[in-house]
NUMAR-457726 format. One record per residue (C-alpha): residue number from 1; x, y, z. Coordinates in steps of 0.5 Angstrom, whole numbers, always signed. Example, Ala and Ser with C-alpha at 12.3 -4.5 7.8 and 13.67 -1.06 7.14 Angstrom:
@nr = 1&east = +25&north = -9&up = +16
@nr = 2&east = +27&north = -2&up = +14
END
This chain:
@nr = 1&east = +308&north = -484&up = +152
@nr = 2&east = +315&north = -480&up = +150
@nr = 3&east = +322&north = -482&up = +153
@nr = 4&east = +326&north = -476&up = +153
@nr = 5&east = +333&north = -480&up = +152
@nr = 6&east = +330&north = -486&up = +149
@nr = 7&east = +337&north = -488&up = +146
@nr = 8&east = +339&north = -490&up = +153
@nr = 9&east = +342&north = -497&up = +154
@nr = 10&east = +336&north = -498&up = +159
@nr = 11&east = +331&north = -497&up = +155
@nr = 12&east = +330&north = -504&up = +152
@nr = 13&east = +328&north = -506&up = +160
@nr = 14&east = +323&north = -500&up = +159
@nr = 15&east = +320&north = -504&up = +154
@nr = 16&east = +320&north = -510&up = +157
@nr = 17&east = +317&north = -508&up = +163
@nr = 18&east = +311&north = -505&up = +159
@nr = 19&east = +311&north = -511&up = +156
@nr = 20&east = +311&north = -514&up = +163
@nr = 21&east = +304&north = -510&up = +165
@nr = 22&east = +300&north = -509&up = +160
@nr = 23&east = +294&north = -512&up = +164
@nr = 24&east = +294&north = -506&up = +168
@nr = 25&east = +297&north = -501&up = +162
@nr = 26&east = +296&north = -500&up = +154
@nr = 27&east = +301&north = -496&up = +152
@nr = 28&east = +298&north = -494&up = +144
@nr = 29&east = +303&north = -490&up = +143
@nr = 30&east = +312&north = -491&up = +146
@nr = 31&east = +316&north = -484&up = +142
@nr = 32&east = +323&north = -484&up = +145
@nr = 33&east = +326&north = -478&up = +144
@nr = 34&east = +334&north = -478&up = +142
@nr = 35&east = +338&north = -472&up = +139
@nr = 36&east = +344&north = -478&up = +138
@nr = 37&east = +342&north = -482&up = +131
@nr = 38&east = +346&north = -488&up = +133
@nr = 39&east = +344&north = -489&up = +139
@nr = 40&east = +337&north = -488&up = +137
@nr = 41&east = +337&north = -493&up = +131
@nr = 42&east = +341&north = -499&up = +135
@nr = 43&east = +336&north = -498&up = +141
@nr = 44&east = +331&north = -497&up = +138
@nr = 45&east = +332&north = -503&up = +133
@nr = 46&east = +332&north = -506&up = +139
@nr = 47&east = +326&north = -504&up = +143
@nr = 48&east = +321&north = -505&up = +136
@nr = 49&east = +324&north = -513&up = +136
@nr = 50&east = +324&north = -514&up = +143
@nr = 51&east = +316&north = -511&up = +142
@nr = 52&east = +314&north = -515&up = +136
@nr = 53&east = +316&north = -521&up = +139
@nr = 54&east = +313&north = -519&up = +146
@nr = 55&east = +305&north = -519&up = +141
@nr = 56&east = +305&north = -512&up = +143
@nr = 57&east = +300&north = -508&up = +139
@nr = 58&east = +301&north = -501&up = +140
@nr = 59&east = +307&north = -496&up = +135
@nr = 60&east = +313&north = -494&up = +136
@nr = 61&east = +317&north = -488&up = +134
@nr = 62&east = +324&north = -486&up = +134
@nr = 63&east = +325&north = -478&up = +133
@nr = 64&east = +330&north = -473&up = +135
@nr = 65&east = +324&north = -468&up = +134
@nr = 66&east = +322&north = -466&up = +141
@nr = 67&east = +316&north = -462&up = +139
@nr = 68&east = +313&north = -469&up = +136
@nr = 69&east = +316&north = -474&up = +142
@nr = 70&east = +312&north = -469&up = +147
@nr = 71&east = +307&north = -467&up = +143
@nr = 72&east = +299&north = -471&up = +146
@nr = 73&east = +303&north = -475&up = +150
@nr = 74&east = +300&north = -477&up = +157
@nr = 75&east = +306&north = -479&up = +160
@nr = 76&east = +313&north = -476&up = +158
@nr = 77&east = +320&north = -479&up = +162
@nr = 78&east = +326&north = -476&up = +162
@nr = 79&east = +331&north = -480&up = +162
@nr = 80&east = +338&north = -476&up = +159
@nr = 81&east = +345&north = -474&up = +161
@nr = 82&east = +348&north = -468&up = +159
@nr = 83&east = +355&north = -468&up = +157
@nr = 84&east = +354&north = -476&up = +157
@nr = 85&east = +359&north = -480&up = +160
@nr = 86&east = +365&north = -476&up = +159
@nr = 87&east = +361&north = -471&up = +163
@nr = 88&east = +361&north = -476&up = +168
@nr = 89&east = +368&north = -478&up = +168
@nr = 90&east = +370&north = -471&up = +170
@nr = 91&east = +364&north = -471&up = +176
@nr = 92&east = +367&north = -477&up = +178
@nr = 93&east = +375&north = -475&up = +178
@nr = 94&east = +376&north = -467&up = +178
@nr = 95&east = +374&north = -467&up = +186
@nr = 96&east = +378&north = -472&up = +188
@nr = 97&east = +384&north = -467&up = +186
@nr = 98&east = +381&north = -462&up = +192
@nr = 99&east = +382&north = -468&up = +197
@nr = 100&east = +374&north = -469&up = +195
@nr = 101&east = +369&north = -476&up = +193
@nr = 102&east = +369&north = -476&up = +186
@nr = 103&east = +361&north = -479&up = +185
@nr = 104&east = +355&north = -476&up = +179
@nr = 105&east = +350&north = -475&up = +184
@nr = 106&east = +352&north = -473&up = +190
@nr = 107&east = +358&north = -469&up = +192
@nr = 108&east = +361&north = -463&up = +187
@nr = 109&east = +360&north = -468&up = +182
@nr = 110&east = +353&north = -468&up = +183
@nr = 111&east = +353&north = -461&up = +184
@nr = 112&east = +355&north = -460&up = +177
@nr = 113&east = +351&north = -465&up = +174
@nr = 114&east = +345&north = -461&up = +178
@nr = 115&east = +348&north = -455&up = +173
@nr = 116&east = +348&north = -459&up = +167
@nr = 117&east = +341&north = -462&up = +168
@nr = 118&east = +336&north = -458&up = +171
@nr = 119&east = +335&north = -452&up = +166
@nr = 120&east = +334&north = -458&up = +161
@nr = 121&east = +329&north = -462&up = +165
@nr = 122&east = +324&north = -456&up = +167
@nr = 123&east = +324&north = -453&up = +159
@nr = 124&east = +323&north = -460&up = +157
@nr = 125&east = +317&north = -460&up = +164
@nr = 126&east = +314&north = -452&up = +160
@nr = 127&east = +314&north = -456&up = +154
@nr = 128&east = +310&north = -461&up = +156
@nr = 129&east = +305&north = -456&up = +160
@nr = 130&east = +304&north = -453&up = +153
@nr = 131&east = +304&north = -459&up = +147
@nr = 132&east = +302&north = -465&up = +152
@nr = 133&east = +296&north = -468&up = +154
@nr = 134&east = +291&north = -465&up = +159
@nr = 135&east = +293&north = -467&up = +166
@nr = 136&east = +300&north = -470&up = +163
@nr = 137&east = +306&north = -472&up = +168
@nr = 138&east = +313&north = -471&up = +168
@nr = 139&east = +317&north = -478&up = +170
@nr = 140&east = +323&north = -477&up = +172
@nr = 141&east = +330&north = -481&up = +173
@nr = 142&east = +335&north = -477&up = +171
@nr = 143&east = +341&north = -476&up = +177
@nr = 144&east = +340&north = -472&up = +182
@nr = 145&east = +332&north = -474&up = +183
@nr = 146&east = +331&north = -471&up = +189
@nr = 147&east = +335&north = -465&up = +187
@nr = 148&east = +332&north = -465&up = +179
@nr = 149&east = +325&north = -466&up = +183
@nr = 150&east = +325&north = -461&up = +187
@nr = 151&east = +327&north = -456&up = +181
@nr = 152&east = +320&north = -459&up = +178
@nr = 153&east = +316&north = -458&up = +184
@nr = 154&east = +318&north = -451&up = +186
@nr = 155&east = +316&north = -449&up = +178
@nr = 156&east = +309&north = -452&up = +179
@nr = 157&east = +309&north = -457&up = +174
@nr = 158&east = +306&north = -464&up = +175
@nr = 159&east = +312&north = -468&up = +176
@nr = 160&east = +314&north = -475&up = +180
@nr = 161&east = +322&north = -477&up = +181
@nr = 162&east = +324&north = -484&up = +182
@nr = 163&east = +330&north = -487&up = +183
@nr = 164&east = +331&north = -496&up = +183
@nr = 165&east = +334&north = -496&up = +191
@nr = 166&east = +327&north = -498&up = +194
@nr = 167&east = +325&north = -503&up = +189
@nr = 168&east = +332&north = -506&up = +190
@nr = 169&east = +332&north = -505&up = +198
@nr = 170&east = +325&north = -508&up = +197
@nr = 171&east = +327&north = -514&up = +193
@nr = 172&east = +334&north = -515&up = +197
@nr = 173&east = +330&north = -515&up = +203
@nr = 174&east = +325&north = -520&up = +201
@nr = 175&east = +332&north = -525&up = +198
@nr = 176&east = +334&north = -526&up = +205
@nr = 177&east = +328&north = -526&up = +209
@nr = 178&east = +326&north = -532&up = +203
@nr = 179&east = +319&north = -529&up = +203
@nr = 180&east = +316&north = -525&up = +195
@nr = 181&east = +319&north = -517&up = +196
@nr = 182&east = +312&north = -515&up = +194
@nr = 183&east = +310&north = -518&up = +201
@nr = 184&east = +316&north = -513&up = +205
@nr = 185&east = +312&north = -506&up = +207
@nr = 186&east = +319&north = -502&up = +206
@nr = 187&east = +320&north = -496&up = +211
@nr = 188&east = +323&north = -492&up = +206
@nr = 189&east = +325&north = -485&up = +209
@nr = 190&east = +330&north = -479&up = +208
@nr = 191&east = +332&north = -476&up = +201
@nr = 192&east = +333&north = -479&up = +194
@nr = 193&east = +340&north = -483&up = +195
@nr = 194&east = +340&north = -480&up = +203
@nr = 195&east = +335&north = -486&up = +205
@nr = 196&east = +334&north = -491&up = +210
@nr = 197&east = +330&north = -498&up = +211
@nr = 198&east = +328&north = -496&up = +218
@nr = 199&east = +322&north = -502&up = +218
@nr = 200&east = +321&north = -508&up = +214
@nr = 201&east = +314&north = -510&up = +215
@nr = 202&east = +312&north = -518&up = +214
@nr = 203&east = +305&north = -521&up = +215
@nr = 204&east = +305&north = -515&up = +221
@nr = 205&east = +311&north = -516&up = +224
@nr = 206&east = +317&north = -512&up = +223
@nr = 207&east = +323&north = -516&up = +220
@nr = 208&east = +328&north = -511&up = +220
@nr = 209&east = +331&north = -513&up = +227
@nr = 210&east = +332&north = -520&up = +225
@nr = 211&east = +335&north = -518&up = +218
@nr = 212&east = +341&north = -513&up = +222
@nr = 213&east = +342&north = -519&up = +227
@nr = 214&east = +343&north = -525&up = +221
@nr = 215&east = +346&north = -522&up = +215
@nr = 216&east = +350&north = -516&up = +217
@nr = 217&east = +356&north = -517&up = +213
@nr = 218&east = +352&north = -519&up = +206
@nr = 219&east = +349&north = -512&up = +209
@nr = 220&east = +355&north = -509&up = +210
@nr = 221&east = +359&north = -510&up = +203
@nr = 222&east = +352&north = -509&up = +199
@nr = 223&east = +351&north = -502&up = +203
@nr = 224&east = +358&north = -500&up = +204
@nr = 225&east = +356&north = -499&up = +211
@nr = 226&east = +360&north = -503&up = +217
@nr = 227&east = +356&north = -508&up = +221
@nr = 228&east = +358&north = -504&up = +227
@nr = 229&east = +353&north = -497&up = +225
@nr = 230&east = +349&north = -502&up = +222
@nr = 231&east = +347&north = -503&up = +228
@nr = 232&east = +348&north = -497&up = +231
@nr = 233&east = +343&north = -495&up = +227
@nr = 234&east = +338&north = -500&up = +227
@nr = 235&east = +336&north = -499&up = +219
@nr = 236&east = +339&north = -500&up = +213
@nr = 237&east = +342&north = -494&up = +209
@nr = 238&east = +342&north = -494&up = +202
@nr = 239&east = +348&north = -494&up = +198
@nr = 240&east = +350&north = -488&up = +198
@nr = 241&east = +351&north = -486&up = +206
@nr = 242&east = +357&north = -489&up = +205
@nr = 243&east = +360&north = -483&up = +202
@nr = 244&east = +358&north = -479&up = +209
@nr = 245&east = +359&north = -485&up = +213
@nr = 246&east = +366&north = -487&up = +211
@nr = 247&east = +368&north = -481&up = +207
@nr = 248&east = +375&north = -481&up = +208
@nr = 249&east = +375&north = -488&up = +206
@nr = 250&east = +372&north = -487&up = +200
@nr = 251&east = +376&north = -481&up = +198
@nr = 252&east = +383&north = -485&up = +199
@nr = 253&east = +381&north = -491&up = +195
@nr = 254&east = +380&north = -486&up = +189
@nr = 255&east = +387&north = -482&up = +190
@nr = 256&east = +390&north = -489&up = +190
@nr = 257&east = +393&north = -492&up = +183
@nr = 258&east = +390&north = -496&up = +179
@nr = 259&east = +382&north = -494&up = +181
@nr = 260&east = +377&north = -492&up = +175
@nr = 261&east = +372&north = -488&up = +174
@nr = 262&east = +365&north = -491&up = +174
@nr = 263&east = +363&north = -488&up = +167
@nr = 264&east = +370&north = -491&up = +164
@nr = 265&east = +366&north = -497&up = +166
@nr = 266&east = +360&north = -496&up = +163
@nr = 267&east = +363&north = -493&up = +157
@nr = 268&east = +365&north = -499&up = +156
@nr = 269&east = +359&north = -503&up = +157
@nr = 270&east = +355&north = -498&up = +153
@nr = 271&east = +360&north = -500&up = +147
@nr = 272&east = +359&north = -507&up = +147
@nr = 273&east = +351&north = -506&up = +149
@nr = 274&east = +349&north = -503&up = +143
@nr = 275&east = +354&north = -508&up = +139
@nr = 276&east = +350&north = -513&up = +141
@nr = 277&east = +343&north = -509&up = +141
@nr = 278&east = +345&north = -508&up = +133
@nr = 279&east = +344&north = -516&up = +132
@nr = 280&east = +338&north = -516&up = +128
@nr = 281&east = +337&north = -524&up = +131
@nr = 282&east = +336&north = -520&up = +138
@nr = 283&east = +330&north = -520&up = +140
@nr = 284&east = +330&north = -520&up = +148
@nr = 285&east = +334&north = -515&up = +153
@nr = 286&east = +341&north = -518&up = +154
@nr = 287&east = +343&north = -520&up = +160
@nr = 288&east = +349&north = -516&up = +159
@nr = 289&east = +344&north = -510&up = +161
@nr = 290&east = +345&north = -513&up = +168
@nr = 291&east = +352&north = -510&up = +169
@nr = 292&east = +349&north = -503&up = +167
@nr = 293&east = +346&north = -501&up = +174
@nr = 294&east = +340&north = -499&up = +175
@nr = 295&east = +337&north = -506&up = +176
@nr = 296&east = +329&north = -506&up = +177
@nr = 297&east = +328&north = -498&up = +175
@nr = 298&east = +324&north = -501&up = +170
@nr = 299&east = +319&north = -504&up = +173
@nr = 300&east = +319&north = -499&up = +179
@nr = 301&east = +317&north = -494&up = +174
@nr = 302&east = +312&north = -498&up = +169
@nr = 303&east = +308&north = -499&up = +176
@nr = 304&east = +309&north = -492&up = +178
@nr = 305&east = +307&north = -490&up = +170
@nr = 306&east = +301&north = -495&up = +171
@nr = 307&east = +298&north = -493&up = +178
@nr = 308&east = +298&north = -486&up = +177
@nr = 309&east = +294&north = -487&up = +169
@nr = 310&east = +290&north = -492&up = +173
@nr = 311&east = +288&north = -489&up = +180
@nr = 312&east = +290&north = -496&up = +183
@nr = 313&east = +291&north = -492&up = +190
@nr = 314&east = +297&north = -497&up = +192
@nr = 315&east = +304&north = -495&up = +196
@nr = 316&east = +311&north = -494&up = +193
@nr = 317&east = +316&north = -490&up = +195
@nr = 318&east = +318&north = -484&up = +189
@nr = 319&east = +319&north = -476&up = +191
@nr = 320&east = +315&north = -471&up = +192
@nr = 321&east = +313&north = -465&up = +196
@nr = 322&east = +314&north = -467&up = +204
@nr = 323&east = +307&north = -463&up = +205
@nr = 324&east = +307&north = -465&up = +213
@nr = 325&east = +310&north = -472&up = +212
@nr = 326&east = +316&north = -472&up = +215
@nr = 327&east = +318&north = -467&up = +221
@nr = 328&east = +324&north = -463&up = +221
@nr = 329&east = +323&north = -461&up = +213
@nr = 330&east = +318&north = -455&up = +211
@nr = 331&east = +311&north = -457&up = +206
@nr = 332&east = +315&north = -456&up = +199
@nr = 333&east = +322&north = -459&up = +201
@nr = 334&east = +322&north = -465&up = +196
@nr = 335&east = +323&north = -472&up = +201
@nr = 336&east = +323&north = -479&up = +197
@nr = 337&east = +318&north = -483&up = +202
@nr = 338&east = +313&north = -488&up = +202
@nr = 339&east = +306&north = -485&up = +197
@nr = 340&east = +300&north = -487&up = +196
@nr = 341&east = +299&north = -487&up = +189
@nr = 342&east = +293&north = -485&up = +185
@nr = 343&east = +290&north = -481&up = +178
@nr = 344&east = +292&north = -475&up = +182
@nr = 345&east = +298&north = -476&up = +185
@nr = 346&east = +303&north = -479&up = +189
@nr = 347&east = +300&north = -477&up = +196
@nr = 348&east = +307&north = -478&up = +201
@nr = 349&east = +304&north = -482&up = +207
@nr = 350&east = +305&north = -480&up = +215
@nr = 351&east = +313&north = -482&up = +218
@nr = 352&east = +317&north = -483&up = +224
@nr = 353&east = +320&north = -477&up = +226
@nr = 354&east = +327&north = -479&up = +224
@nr = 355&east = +332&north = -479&up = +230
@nr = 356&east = +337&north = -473&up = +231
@nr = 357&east = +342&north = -476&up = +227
@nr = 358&east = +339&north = -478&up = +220
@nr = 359&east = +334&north = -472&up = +222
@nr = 360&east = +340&north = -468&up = +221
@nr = 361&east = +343&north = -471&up = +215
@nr = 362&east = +338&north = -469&up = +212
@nr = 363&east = +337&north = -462&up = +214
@nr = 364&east = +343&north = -460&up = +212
@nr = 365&east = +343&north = -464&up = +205
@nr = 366&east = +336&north = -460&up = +203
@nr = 367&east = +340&north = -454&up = +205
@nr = 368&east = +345&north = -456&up = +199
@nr = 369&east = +340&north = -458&up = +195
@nr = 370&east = +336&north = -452&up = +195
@nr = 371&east = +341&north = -447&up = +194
@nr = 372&east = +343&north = -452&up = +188
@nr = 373&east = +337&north = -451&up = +185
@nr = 374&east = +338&north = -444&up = +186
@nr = 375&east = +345&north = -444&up = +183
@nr = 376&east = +343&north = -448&up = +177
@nr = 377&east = +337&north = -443&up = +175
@nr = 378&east = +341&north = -437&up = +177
@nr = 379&east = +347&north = -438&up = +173
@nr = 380&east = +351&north = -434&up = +179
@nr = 381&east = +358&north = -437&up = +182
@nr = 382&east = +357&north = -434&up = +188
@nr = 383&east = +350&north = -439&up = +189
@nr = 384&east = +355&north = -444&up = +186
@nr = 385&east = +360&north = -443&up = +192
@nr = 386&east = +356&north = -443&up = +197
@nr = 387&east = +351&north = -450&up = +196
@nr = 388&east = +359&north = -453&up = +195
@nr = 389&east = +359&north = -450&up = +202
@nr = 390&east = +354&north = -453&up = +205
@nr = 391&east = +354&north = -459&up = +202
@nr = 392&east = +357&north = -465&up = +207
@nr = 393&east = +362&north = -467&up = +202
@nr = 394&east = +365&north = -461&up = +201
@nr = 395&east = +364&north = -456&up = +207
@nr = 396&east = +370&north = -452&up = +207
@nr = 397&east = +370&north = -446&up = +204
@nr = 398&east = +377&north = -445&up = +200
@nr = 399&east = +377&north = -451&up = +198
@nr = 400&east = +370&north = -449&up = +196
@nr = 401&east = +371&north = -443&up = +192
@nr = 402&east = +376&north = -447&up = +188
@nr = 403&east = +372&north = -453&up = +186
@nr = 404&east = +366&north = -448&up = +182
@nr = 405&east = +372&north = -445&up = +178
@nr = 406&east = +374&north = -452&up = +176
@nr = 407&east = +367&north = -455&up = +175
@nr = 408&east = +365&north = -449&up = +172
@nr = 409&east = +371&north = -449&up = +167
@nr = 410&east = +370&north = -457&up = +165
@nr = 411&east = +362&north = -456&up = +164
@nr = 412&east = +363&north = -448&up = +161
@nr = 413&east = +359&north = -452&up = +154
@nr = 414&east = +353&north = -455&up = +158
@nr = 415&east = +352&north = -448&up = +162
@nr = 416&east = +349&north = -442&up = +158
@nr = 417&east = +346&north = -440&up = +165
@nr = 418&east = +353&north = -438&up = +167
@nr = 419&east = +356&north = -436&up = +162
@nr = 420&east = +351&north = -433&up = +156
@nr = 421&east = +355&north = -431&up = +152
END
């Protein structure tokens, strides 16, 4: 197995997790691929005494040699930030200028880090068709999936996305319910960070109905989705709606003094995480990790990594091609649903039509997603231009226009395909 992005602060919860699931995988060998060789070191001290401890057998690698990481490996996980969190910094706060939300994965911060990420991933997915094991699979984490995924999916290669918030849906569900999360059969339905919980199945009954009615406001401040069109919905939306669903809310708290970006805090928090991963006495993952984000990620992607090397043929919810799943979107749009998983695949399962509102939603967001791709691989302004347009966050075309000249000047270093030379 050979993480691309090994030096990042979440890979002790990797390995842990692969600890966690030996009985159903035995990794022989764990590469973690970092072009940073302090990170690399501090993470990968960590990771190996984290491993020892945990009686685990197998070796593990550090390297900057991305032809060694890759090469016989069974499963490749791709993991990076281009430009790190200074890159994202800019995400986050360049929009809020243009009167837009300042986000990494949606809106044009998203956009942008589309720009940066996608030609890296699929060169990185090519050489893994070539160097990998016969039949190797592409796991993908690095922001945005859906966006990333698709890229992927259009190329051919064979390749999954995943992102944590069904996981923690799941999990959160199954607190409040007081029943084990594993035991929530989760209707999860849309795009990557454009999803909503339309149905939470328990013992065959529907709970979701129950959850709205009793625990809206514990609902309200983890989603950011007012109580009101919670129930209007009927569903819980993942996190990031909020950002459709009080846009003007959101881009107001932004542009009011004293916010801070999110990559400042995790800069921070990085700082004092790989202080702490450096301590030669530390041989489990901190509880500190917690405050990262991207809670229960590693375990999603441990059973993602194990199924498909197993064939188990259970559910989880990834992104992949729709291929019919769920009307309104073509066969080879990129929808993140429920999958059953086995050595071939994740095969997407039959939904719901989604109603008018979230059907629309979607559509349009696919529509930007597409002409992301098209942009990133492109290197052409125009392309760039005109996904800003149909982005939902954006929309207006002046504004538009002067957002990808803002974004391609801040990222000018991270974007060969528009600028060659």
């Amino acid at each position: 197995m050979a993480v691309v992005g090994g030096g990042s602060t979440y890979t002790p919860e990797l390995v842990d997790s692969l600890c966690a699931h030996e009985d159903r995988l035995v990794v022989d060998e764990l590469v973690l691929l970092d072009p940073d060789p302090d990170r690399l070191e501090a993470v990968g001290g960590l990771a190996d005494r984290i491993l020892r401890q945990r009686g685990w057998a197998g070796e593990l690698v550090t390297t900057d040699d991305r032809t060694r990481a890759i090469d016989g490996a069974d499963f490749v996980i791709i993991q990076l930030r281009v430009g790190g969190q200074a890159a994202r910094h800019t995400d986050e706060t360049l929009p809020i200028g243009y009167g837009c939300l300042g986000q990494e994965t949606t809106g044009p911060g998203g956009l942008a880090k589309a720009l940066r990420t996608v030609p890296l991933v699929l060169e990185i997915a090519e050489e893994t068709a070539h160097r990998a094991a016969p039949g190797a699979w592409v796991v993908d984490f690095t922001n945005p999936v859906g966006i990333v995924t698709q890229a992927l999916a259009d190329e051919g290669h064979r390749a999954v996305g995943l992102c944590n918030v069904a996981i923690t849906v799941q999990r959160r569900i199954g607190h409040y319910l007081g029943v084990d999360p594993d035991a929530v059969e989760l209707e999860h339905v849309g795009l990557n960070h454009l999803t909503w919980a339309r149905s939470a199945v328990v013992d065959g009954v529907d709970r979701m109905p129950e959850l709205l009615d009793r625990f809206s406001p514990e609902l309200e401040l983890e989603s950011g989705t007012p109580a009101g069109l919670l129930r209007l919905l009927g569903a819980l939306p993942s996190y990031y709606l909020h950002y459709y669903y009080c846009l003007d809310h959101d881009v107001a708290d932004q542009a009011a003094p004293g916010w801070r970006s999110r990559a400042e805090v995790v800069a921070e928090l990085e700082a004092e995480l790989l202080a702490e991963y450096r301590d030669p006495s530390l041989v489990t993952k901190p509880e500190k990790l917690w405050w990262r984000g991207g809670s229960f990620y590693s375990e999603a992607a441990v059973r993602l990594i194990a199924s498909l090397h197993a064939g188990t043929g259970d559910v989880q919810v990834v992104d992949v091609r729709n291929d019919g799943a769920l009307s309104g979107l073509p066969d080879d749009a990129v929808v993140e649903i429920p999958c059953t998983v086995d050595r071939d695949g994740a095969h997407p399962l039959p939904q719901r039509p989604l109603p008018a509102d979230m059907s629309g939603l979607v559509a349009h967001c696919k529509a930007y997603e597409r002409l992301a791709v098209e942009a990133a691989l492109s290197g052409s302004r125009d392309t760039m231009i005109r996904a800003l347009v149909a982005n939902p966050l954006v929309g207006q075309y002046p504004r538009a226009e002067q957002l990808a000249d803002a974004l391609l000047s801040a990222n000018r270093q991270f974007l060969p395909r528009f600028f060659p030379e």
